[in-house]
C-alpha positions in Angstrom: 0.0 0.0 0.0 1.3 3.3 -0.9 1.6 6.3 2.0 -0.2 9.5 0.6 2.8 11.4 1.4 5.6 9.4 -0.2 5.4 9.9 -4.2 6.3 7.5 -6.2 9.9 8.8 -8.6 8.7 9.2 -12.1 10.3 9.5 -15.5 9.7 9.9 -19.2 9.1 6.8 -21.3 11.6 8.6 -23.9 14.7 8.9 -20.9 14.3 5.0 -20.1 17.4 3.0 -21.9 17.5 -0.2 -24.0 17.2 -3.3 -22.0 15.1 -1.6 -19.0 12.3 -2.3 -17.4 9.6 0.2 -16.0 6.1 0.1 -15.2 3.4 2.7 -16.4 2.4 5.3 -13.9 -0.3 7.2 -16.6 -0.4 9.0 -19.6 -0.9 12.7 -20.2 -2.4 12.8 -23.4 -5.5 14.2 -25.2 -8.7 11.8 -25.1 -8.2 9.9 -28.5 -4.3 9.6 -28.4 -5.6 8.2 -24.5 -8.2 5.9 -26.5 -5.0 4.7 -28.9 -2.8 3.9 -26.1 -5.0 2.3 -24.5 -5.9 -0.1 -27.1 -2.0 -0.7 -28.0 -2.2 -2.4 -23.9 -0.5 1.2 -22.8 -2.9 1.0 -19.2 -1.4 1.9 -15.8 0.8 -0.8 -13.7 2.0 -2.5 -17.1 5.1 -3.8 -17.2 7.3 -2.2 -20.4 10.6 -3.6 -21.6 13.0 -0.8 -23.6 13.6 -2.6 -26.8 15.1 0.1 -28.9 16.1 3.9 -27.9 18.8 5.1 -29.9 17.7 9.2 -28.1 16.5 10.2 -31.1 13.6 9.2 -34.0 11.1 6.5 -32.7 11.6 4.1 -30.0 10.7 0.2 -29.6 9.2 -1.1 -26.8 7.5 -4.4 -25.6 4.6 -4.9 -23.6 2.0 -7.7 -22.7 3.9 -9.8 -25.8 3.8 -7.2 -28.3 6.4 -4.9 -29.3 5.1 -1.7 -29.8 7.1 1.5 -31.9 6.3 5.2 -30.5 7.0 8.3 -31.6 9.1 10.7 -29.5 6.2 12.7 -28.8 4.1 9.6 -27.6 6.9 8.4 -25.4 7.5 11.9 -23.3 3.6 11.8 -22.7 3.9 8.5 -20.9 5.4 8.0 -17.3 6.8 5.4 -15.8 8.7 4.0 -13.2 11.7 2.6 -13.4 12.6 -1.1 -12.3 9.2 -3.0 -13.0 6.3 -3.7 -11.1 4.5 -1.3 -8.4 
């Protein structure tokens, strides 16, 4: 269980590095970009695997068995935390 007053250290998806894993806090996006992520399995408490991230151009990522390509836009709209599940 999580104390109200202790946060929870958050990053960009875009500033995670190849090989990591981090689990999604939420995603700051409009309502149908929020609809799209949603649908690509991008729901909070997921656990997300850094395929690719060269820090620049699109980035590759894998979650619930799919491998997923996002934009750099996308990426910086999603939080995360770093080392896996909650």
């Amino acid at each position: 269980m999580n104390h109200p007053c202790i946060s929870i250290p958050s990053i960009q998806l875009d500033q995670a590095r190849k090989g990591e894993h981090v689990t999604l806090l939420s995603v700051q996006c409009s309502r149908g970009i929020m609809s799209r992520m949603t649908s690509l399995g991008f729901t909070p408490g997921v656990e997300i695997e850094i395929v690719q991230n060269f820090g620049r151009g699109p980035m590759v990522v894998s979650l619930r068995g799919t491998r997923v390509a996002l934009g750099r836009g996308e990426a910086r709209k999603i939080l995360v935390q770093k080392g896996g599940s909650l």
